[in-house]
N, C-alpha and C positions, 0 to 999 in steps of 0.2 A: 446283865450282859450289855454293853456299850459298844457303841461300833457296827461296823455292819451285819446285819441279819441275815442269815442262813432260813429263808422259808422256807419249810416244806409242804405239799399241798397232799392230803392224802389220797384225795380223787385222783390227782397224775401219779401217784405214788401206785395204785389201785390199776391202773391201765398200764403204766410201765412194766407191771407183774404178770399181765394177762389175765386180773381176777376180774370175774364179773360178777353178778349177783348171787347165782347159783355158788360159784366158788365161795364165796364170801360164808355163804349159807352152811358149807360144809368146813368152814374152817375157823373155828373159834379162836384160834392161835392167828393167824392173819389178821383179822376185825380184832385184836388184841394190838396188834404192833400198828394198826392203821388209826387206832383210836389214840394209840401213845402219840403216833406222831401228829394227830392233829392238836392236842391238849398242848403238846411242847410250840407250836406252831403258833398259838393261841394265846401262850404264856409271855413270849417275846416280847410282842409290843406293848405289853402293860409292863415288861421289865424297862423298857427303852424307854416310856415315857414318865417313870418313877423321875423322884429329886436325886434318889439316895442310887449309887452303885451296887446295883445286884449283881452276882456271878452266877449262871446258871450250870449244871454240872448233870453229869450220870455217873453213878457210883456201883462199881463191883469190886468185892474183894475175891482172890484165891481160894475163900471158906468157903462161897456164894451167896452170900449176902449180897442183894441187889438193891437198888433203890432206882425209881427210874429220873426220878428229877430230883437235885438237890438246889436249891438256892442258900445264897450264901450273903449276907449284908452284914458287916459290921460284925464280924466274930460271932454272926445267930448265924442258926441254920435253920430252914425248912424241907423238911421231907416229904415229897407226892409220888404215891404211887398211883397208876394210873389202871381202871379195869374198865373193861368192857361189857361186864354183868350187869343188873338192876337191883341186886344187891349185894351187900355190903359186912364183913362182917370180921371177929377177934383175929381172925385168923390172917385176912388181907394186909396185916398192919405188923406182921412177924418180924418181917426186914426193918421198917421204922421201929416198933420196941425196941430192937436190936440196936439202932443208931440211938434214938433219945439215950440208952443206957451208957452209950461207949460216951456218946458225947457231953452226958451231964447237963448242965446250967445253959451250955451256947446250947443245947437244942429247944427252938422255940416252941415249933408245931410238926407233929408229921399226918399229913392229910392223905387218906385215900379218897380218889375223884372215882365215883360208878357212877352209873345210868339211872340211881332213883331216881325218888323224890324227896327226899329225908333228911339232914342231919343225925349223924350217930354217932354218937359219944363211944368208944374203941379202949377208953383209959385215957393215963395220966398223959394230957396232951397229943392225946390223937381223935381222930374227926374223921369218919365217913362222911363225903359231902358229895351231892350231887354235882357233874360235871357242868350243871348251867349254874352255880355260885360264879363262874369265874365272867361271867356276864354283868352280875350285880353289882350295885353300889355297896360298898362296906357300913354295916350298919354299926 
């Protein structure tokens, strides 16, 4: 994504809603879309300050097939789905098998971001990865 950024801050995102802690506490579906938006949020300026032009994206189809972030560079794609849980597992990555399959060859990676501590291998090109990877130096 190039050009001007769209931040969004989940904590005014969180008070524009009127949630507070306790709300937060009872709604796993909330702390679910407050965590999407902070990852997308988070995502941006390591897109902005890439060489290469990234497209950032959110993908549904009519079927439901969801994917909550796609990136797009050069005819690859990566798919992240993002959770709010502490763990991670075959079945969070249903939507990404779905895409690696339709898209073949261009699909590079599709990553689910949770709350471990872990790396986990998901299959052919998919990654459960803790949401502090996106902090680190690529090794």
């Amino acid at each position: 994504m190039r050009g001007r950024s769209r931040a969004a801050d989940p904590g005014i995102a969180a008070h524009l809603l009127g949630l507070n802690a306790v709300d937060l506490s009872l709604d796993a579906s909330a702390v679910g879309q407050l965590v999407e938006t902070f990852v997308v949020s988070e995502l941006l300026p390591h897109l902005e300050a890439g060489s290469d032009v990234t497209f950032m994206h959110h993908f549904r189809d009519q079927s439901g097939h969801e994917v909550d972030v796609l990136l797009e560079r050069r005819g690859r794609f990566v798919g992240i789905e993002v959770k709010s849980a502490t763990s991670a597992g075959i079945d969070d990555a249903k939507h990404l098998r779905w895409l690696r399959d339709r898209l073949g060859d261009s699909f590079h990676a599709g990553i689910v971001l949770y709350s471990g501590q872990f790396p986990i291998r998901l299959g052919d090109r998919l990654w459960a990865l803790p949401t502090g990877t996106l902090w680190q130096a690529p090794q």
